[in-house]
N, C-alpha and C positions, 0 to 999 in steps of 0.2 A: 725641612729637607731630609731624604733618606738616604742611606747609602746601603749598598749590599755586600753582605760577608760570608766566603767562601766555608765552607764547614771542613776540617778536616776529614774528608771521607772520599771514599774510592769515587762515592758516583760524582758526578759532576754540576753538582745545582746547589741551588743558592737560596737566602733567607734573609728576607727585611730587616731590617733592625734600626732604631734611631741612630743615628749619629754620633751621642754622648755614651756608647757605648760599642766601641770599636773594638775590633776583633783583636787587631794587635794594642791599640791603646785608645783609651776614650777618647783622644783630639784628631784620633783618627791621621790619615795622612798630613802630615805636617806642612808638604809641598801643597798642597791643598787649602792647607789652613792658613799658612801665609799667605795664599795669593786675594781669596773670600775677605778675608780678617776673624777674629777672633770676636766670641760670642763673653760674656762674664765668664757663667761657667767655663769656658774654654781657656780664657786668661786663669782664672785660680789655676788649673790644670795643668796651668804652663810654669808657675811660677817653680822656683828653687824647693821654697820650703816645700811644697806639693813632693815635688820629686824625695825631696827627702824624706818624709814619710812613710812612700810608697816602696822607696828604699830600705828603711828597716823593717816594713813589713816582710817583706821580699827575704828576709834575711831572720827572721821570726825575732828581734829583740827589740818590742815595744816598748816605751816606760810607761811607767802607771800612770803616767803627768804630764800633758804638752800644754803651753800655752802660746795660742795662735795669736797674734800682733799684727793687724791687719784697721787702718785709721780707714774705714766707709763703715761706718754705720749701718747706711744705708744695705750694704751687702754682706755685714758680716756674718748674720744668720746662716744666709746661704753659703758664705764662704766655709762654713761649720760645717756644712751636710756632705761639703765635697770632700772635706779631710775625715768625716768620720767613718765613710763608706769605706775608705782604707781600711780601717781598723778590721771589717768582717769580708775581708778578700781573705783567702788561705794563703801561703807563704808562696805556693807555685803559682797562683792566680797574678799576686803582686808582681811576683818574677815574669811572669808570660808578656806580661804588662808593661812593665820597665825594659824587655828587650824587646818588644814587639812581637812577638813568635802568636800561633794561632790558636786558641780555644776550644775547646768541645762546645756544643751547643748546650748541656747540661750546664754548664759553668756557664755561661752566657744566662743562659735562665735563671738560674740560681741568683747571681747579682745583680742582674736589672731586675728581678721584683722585690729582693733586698734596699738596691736604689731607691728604687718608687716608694717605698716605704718610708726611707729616713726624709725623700724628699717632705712626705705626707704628716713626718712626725709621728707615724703611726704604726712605728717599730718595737716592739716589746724588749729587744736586745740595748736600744739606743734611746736612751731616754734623754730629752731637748727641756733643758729651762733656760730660764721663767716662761711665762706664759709669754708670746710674741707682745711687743709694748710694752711690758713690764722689767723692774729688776729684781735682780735675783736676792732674794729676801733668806731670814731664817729658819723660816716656813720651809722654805724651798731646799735648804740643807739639811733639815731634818726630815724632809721626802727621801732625798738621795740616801741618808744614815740607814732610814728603813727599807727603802729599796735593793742597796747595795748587801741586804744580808739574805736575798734570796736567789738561788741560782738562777744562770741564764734560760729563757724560756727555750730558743733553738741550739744557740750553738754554745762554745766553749770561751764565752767571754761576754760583761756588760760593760757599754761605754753611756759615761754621764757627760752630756755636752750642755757647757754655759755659756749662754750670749757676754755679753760684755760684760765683765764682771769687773772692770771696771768704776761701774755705777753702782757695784753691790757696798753694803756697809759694813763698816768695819766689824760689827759684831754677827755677820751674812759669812764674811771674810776668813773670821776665828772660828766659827760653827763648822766651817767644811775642812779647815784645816787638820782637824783631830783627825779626819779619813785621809786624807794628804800627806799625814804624817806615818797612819800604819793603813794604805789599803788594804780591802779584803783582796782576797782570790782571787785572778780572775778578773778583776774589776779596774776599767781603765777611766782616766776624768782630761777632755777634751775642755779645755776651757778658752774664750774669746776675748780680746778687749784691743779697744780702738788706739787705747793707751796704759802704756807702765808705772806712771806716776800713782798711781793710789791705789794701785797692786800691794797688800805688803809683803816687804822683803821674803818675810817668814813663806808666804803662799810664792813668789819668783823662786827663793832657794829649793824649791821642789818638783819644781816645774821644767822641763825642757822648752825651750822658747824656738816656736818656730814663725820669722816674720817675715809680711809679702811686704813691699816696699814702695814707695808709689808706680805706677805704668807710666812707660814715656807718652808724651802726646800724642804720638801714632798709634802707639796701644789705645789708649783710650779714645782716639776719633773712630779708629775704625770698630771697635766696639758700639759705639754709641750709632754707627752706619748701619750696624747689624741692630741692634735693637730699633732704631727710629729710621725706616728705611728711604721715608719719605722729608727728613728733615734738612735743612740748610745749616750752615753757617755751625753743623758739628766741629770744626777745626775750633774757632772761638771757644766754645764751652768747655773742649778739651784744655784748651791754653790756659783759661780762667779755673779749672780745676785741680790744680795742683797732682795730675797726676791719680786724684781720685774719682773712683766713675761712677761712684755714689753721687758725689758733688756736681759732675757734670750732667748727670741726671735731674736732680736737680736746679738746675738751673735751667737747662731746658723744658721739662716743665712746670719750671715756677714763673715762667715769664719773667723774668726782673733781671733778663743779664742789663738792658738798654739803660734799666734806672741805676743800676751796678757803674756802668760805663760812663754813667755822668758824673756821678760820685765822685769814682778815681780820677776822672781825669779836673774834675774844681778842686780836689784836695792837691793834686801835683801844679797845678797853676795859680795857687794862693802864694799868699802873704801872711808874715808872722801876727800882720791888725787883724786880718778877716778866719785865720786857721782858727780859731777856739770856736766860732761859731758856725764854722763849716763843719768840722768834728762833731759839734753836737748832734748834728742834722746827719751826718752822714755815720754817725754812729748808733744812732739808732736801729738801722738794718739788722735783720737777725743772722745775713748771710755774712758772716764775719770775715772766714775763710775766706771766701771767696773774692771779697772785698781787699785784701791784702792778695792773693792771688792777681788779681788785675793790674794795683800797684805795681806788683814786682814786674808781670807784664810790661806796661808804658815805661819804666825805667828799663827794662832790657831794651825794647824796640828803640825809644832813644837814643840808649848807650850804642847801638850799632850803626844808627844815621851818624853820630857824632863823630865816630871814631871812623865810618868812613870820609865822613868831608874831612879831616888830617889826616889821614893818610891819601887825598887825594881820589878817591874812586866814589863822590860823592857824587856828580856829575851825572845828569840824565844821559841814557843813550840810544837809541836809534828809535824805540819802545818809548821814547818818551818818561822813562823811568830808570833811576838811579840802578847798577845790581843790588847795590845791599836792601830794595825794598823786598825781593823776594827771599828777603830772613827775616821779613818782620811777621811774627804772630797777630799783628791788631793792624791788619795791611788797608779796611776798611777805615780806618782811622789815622790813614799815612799822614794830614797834614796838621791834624794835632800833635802827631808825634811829630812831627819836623820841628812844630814849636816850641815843643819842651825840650828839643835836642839844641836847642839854643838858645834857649833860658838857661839852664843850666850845664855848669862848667862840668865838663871830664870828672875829676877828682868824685863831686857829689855824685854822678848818679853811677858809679863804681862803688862808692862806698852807700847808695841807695840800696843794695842786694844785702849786702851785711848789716844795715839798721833795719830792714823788713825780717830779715830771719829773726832777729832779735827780739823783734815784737810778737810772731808767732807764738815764738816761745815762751812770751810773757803771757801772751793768751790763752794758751793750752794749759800750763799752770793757772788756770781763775782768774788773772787779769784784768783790771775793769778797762775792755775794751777802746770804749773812748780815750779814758786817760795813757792807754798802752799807743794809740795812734796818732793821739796827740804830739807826745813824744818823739817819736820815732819820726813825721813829717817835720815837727822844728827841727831837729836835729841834721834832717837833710838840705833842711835849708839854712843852717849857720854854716856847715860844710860849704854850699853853694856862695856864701857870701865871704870864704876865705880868701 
C-alpha cells in the first residue's frame, strides 16, 4: 500500500513514498492505522520504548549502551533495525518525527536509503551480529574491538547491533564488556535479548534497558490480519500467544495449534492416576509457551462461565447463548469449557492463573518442562479437591 506526502514547497504536487516512511512520522496517520490495524514494523513503531529512543535522539543525548528486551525471537532481529535507524536520524529529523511536522524531500531520501540499508544489513555505519541463526561468539567481539577503531564511513557515528545476546557466552559476554566499559568515540552498541536472566549483571549495569512488553490480543490479531490476509481463526493464535506475534506466527504456520488444543484440554480434565502419563506425552511438544498459553486460556474461559452461573447471568438468552460466552477467547470450544467450569471449584481455577505464572517462570529459568507442568497441574487439582 502507498500513500502520498505533500513536499514542503510552494508548487503543489506530490511524491510516492512507501508508507514506513511517513512525512510526519513512519506509522503515518494514526487515525488510519488504527482503523487498517498494525503491521510488525508498525507495532515496534508504536511501542513506548520506540518513542523513547526517538526521544533522546530528538534531544541529541544518546548512551553508548541500550539493551533492547523484547521475548519473540522470532522478531527480534527486525525489531533491532527499527530501533537502530534512530540512531542515524539527525536530532531535527528525530524531532520533525516525534511531532509530526513535514520534511524536505532530501531528508526523506537521505533515510529511506539509510533504512533500506540497515534493513539489508548492508550499512557500513551499522554493523548487525552474529550472522542471522547464529550466537554471538568471541569471534564476534573481537570483530566489533577491531571495527570499533576505525572511523565512520558516512556519518559522525558507528552503531554495533547484537541479536540476542542472551544466547551469547559468558566469555562472548566478558570479550565485549572491556568496550562497554570504556567505549570508543562516537561508537554506539545496540544490543537485543529475548531475556535478562543470563545477561551479566556487569553488561545490564551499563546498558540502558529499553523493553516492549507483550501486545494485547487485538494487537496481535490484527497484525497477524495484516500479515496473513487470507487466514481464519487469527483471534485464537492471538489468544494462545501470549501477547507474542512471533509465537502467533508460529503457530499459525506450524499447523499444530488443534494438537496443542487436545493437549490442554486432557491435561485440565485429568486425574492425579492418569496426570504423570499425560505430561509425558504432552510434554514432549516443543511449543512449550504456547502450550502453558492455552492452559491459562481454558482456565480463564472457565473462570468466567463459572463466575457467571453465581452471580446469576449464566442463563441462555434470546441467541440461544449465555452473555458471558462473548468473553470467552476459546468460544469454538464453549462446551468443553462448560465442562471444566464445573469440574472444578471457584477457588482452583482462580488460583490456576497464579500456578501457570509460576511454571512460566520455572521454565524461562531452564526448567525441565515436564516436571515444571507436572507440578503446577497437581497442584491445581489438590486446590480443586479442598
Amino acid at each position: 500500500m502507498d500513500f502520498r506526502y505533500k513536499l514542503p514547497q510552494k508548487r503543489d504536487f506530490y511524491v510516492k513514498k512507501s508508507f514506513l516512511y511517513d512525512s510526519s512520522a513512519r506509522l503515518g496517520d494514526p487515525k488510519k492505522s488504527a482503523r487498517r490495524g498494525l503491521d510488525m514494523r508498525q507495532l515496534i513503531q508504536s511501542t513506548h520504548a520506540y518513542r523513547l529512543l526517538k526521544a533522546e535522539r530528538a534531544e541529541n543525548r544518546l548512551n553508548h549502551t541500550y539493551l533492547l528486551v523484547f521475548d519473540d525471537a522470532r522478531n527480534l532481529r527486525s525489531a533491532l533495525k527499527e530501533f537502530a535507524k534512530l540512531f542515524f536520524l539527525t536530532p531535527e529529523e528525530a524531532a520533525a518525527e516525534a511531532g509530526g511536522a513535514h520534511r524536505s524531500f532530501s531528508s526523506h531520501a537521505r533515510t529511506e536509503r539509510i533504512d533500506a540499508l540497515i534493513d539489508e544489513e548492508s550499512f557500513a555505519d551499522c554493523i548487525i551480529l552474529p550472522e542471522d541463526g547464529k550466537k554471538f561468539s568471541v569471534e564476534d567481539a573481537e570483530k566489533i574491538r577491531e571495527e570499533s577503531a576505525l572511523k565512520p564511513v558516512e556519518g559522525d557515528k558507528k552503531l554495533f547491533v547484537i541479536g540476542d545476546f542472551a544466547e551469547a557466552t559468558v566469555q562472548a559476554q566478558n570479550k565485549l564488556l572491556k568496550l562497554l566499559e570504556e567505549p570508543p568515540k562516537d561508537v554506539h552498541f545496540l544490543l537485543g535479548a529475548t531475556v535478562t536472566f543470563p545477561v551479566l549483571s556487569t553488561v545490564l549495569s551499563r546498558a540502558q534497558q529499553l523493553e516492549i512488553p507483550p501486545f494485547s490480543i487485538k494487537e496481535v490479531t490484527e497484525c497477524l490480519k495484516r500479515l496473513y490476509p487470507h487466514a481464519a481463526d487469527t483471534g485464537l493464535y492471538a489468544a494462545a500467544s501470549g501477547g507474542v506475534v512471533g509465537t502467533a506466527q508460529n503457530i499459525f504456520e506450524g499447523g499444530y495449534y488443534k494438537d496443542l488444543v487436545e493437549s490442554a484440554f486432557e491435561l485440565t480434565t485429568s486425574d492425579p492416576f492418569r496426570l504423570p502419563a499425560i505430561v509425558r506425552r504432552a510434554g514432549e511438544t516443543k511449543y512449550k509457551k504456547e502450550l502453558v498459553s492455552l492452559l491459562r486460556l481454558i482456565f480463564r474461559d472457565a473462570l468466567i462461565l463459572k463466575t457467571a452461573k453465581i452471580n446469576g447471568v449464566g442463563q441462555p438468552g434470546k441467541t440461544g447463548r449465555s452473555r458471558a460466552e462473548k468473553y470467552l477467547m476459546l468460544r469454538s470450544e464453549t462446551q468443553r469449557l462448560y465442562n471444566i467450569s464445573e469440574y472444578y471449584q471457584l477457588g482452583a481455577l482462580i488460583y490456576a492463573q497464579e500456578a501457570l505464572s509460576d511454571a512460566e517462570k520455572q521454565i524461562r529459568f531452564n526448567g525441565v518442562f515436564p516436571q515444571c507442568l507436572e507440578i503446577c497441574m497437581a497442584k491445581i487439582m489438590e486446590q480443586n479437591n479442598k
